[in-house]
N, C-alpha and C positions, 0 to 999 in steps of 0.2 A: 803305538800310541797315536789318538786321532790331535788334527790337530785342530784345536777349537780357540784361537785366537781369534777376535771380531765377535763373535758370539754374542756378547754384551750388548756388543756397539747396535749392531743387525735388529736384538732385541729394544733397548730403547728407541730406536727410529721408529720403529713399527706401531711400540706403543705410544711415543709421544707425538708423530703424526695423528692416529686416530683421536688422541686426548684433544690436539689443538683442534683437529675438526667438530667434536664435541663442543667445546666451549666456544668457537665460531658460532656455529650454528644456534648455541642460546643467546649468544650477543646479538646476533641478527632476530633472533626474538622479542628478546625484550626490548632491539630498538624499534621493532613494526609493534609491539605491545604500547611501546611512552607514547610513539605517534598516534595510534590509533585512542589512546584516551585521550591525548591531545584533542585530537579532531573530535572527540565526542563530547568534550568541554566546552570547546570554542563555539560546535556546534549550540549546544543545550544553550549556553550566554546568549546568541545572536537568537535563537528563537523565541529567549525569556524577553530580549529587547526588542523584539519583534511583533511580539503582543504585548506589552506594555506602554511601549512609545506611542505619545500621544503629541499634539500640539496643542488642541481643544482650544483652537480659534474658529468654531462654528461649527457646521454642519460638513464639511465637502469631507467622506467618507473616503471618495476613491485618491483622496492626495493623503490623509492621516499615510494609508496604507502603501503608497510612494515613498511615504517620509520613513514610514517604520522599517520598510524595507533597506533603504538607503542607510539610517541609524545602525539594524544589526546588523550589515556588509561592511559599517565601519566597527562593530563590534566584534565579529570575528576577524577578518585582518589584523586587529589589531594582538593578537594572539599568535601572529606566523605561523604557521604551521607548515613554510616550505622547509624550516631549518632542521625540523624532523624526517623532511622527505612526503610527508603526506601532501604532494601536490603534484599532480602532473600538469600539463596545457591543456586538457580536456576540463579539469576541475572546477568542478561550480556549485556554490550555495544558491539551493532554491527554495521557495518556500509555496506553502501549502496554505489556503485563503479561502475563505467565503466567496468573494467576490473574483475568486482567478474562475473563470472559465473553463481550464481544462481537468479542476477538480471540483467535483460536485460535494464529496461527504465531508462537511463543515465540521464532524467530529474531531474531525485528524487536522488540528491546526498548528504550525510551527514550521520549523527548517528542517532541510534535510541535505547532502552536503553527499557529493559523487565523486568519486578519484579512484584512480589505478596507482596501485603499490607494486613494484617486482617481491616476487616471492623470495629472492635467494640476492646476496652480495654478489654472487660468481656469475659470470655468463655459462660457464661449463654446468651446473649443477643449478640448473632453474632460473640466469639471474634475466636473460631475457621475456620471459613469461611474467607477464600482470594479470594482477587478478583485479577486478573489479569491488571496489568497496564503497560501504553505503554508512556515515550517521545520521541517524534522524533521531530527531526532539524535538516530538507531538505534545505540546500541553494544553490544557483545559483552556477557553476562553472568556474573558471577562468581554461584554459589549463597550465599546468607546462609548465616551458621551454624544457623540455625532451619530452613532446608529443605535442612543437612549432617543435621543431627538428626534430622530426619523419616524420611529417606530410610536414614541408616543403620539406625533403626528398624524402618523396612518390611524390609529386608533381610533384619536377624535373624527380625522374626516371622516370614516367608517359608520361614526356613527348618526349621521347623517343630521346633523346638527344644523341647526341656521348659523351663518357665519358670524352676526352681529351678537350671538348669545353664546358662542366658542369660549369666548374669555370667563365664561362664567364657569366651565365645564372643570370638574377636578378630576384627575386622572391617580388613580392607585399609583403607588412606586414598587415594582416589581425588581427590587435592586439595583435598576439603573442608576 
């Protein structure tokens, strides 16, 4: 007779190691999943505040978009998003503008938000490797009343008006 004592034991190690690594490995998914909708929340909020905020104390176009800036950076903070892990020391919300320089296409207006997530919990099994991740929340833009002003501005002087008969000039509203 063989002797098959331990047999059992041998077998549930084997399978309940592989079981816990299974169910590891979806815990560490759905927590890089919460985070990453996190961060695509927080993002979408600071972008929607971002084109929305306004002061509308006049015309200066390049401070509204100082202030709108400054308003969503305190709209997404206020959202944490370290506590999910979605933040490394590289991480930065940036936003996409008319008026920024080093994007031209005025289409694509809003936030967009850069961080490294590790792939894995383990350092043995991927946890030193990041990947690089991106949310962006591009939305349509309405004009501020400051760049309604400018523009109806340019319009008149355009139209080469004498200055003392300006005030008489009616300008269509084009939704501004």
């Amino acid at each position: 007779m063989k002797n098959d004592k331990g047999q059992s034991t041998i077998e549930f190690l084997i399978s309940f190691v592989f079981s816990l690594g299974i169910l590891l490995v979806f815990i560490q998914l759905a927590v890089n999943l919460t985070g990453g909708f996190l961060a695509h929340y927080a993002t979408y909020m600071a972008s929607r505040t971002f084109l929305v905020y306004e002061e509308g104390r006049g015309t200066d176009i390049a401070g509204d978009y100082r202030q709108s800036v400054e308003k969503a950076q305190e709209v997404f903070d206020s959202y944490n998003v370290k506590i999910f892990g979605v933040y490394d020391s590289q991480a930065e919300l940036k936003f996409n503008f008319e008026d920024d320089d080093s994007r031209k296409d005025y289409a694509f207006t809003g936030a967009y938000y850069l961080y490294r997530q590790p792939i894995s919990l383990f350092d043995y099994f991927g946890g030193d490797v990041k990947s690089t991740m991106r949310s962006e929340s591009f939305l349509g833009k309405e004009p501020t009343r400051g760049e309604c002003w400018a523009r109806t501005k340019a319009a008149i002087d355009t139209l080469g008006i004498p200055s003392d008969l300006k005030r008489y000039v009616t300008v269509f509203d084009n939704g501004c």
